[in-house]
C-alpha positions in Angstrom: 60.9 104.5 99.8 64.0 106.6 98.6 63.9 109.1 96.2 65.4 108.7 93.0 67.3 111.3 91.6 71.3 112.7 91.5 72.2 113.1 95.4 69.2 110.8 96.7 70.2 108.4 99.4 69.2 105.9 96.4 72.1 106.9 94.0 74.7 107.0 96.8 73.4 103.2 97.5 73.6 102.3 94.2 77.0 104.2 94.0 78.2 102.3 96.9 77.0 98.8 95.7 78.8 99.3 92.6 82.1 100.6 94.1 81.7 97.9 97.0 82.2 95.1 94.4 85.4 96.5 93.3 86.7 97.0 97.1 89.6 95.1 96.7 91.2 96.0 93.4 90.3 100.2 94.7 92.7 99.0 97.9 95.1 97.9 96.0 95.4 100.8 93.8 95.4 103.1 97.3 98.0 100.8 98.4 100.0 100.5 95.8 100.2 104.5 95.1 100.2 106.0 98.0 103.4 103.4 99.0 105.3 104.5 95.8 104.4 107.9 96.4 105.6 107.6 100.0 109.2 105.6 98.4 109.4 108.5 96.0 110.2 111.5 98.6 112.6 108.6 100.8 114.3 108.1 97.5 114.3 112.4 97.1 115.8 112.5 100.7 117.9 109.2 100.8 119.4 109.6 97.0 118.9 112.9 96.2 116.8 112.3 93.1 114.8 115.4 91.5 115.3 117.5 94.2 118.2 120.7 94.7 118.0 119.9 99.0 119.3 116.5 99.7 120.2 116.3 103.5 123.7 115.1 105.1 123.8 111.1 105.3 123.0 110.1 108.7 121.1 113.2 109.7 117.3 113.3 111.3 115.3 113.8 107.8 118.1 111.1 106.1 116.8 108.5 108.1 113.2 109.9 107.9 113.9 109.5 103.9 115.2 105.9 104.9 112.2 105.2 106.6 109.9 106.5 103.9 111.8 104.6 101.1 111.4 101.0 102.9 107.9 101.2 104.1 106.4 102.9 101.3 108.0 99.5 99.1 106.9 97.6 101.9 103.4 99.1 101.8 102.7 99.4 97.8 103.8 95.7 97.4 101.9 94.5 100.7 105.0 93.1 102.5 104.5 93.2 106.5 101.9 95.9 105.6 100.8 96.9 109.3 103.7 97.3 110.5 105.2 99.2 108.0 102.1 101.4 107.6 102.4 101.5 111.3 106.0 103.1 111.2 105.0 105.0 108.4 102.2 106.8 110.1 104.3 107.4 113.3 107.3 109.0 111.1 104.8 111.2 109.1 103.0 112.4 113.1 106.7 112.8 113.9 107.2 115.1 111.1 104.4 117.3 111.1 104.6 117.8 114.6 108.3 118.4 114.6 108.7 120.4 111.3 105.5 121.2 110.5 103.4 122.3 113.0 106.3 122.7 115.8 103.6 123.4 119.0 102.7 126.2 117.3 99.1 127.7 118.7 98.9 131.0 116.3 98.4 130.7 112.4 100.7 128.2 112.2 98.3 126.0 113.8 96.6 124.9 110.8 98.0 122.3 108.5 96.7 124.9 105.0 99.5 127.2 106.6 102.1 125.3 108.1 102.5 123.4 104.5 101.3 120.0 107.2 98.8 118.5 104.4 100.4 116.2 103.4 102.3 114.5 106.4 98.1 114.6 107.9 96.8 112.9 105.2 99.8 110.1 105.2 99.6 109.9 109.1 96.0 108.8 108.7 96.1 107.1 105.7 98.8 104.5 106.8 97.3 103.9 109.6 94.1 102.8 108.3 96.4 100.8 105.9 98.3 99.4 108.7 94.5 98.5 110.6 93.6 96.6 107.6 96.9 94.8 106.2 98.0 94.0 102.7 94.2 93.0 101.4 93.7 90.1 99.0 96.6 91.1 96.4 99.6 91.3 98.3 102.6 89.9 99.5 101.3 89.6 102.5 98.3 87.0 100.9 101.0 84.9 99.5 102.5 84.6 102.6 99.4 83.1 104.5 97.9 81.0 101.1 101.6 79.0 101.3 101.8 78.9 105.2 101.2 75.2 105.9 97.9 74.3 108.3 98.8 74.7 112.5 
């Protein structure tokens, strides 16, 4: 029998039971953040918005910004989801191993001091994104619910 009490393998099972029935609307919340996070620093880069560094037009981090601006639309409205969470996952490995952690093997080995956090955590997280689609509230749904029968 499991113990009941705060931290018991019974309150994370309830926990989980309770979250679990809300799955899809927590996905799309994830989604729909993270990609409009993701457009924001595209539209920093691409457009120059809040920001005092915008690179030359045409230039490697530009077209990263590009990159970022497109999928992360792509991604917080579910349209082709995998494959732009794909592309955004490979642009963000790209980037941290490029500018962040540059083949360093010293300090600047870990992500906490090579300022790498961030391009980590967006590697990983589009590509779960990109390993699980759109979900049910997407573009991506719409697309398949109107597709006619083969």
């Amino acid at each position: 029998m499991l113990a009941r009490g705060a931290g018991s393998a019974y309150t994370d099972a309830v926990l989980q039971k309770a979250l679990a029935r809300r799955s899809d609307e927590i996905y799309l919340v994830l989604r729909l953040l993270s990609g409009l996070m993701f457009m924001f620093h595209g539209l920093q880069k691409v457009v120059g918005v809040l920001t005092e560094h915008q690179p030359p037009v045409g230039s490697q981090i530009w077209i990263g910004g590009v990159i970022e601006l497109v999928t992360g639309l792509a991604i917080a409205v579910g349209f082709f989801t995998s494959c732009a969470a794909f592309l955004a996952s490979g642009t963000m490995a790209v980037a941290y191993i490029q500018f962040h952690w540059a083949l360093g093997f010293g300090k600047d080995f870990f992500p906490v001091v090579n300022k790498g956090e961030l391009a980590l955590v967006y590697a990983l997280l589009f590509l779960y994104i990109a390993s699980k689609g759109g979900g049910r509230f997407s573009v991506d749904a719409l697309r398949r619910k109107n597709q006619p029968e083969r």
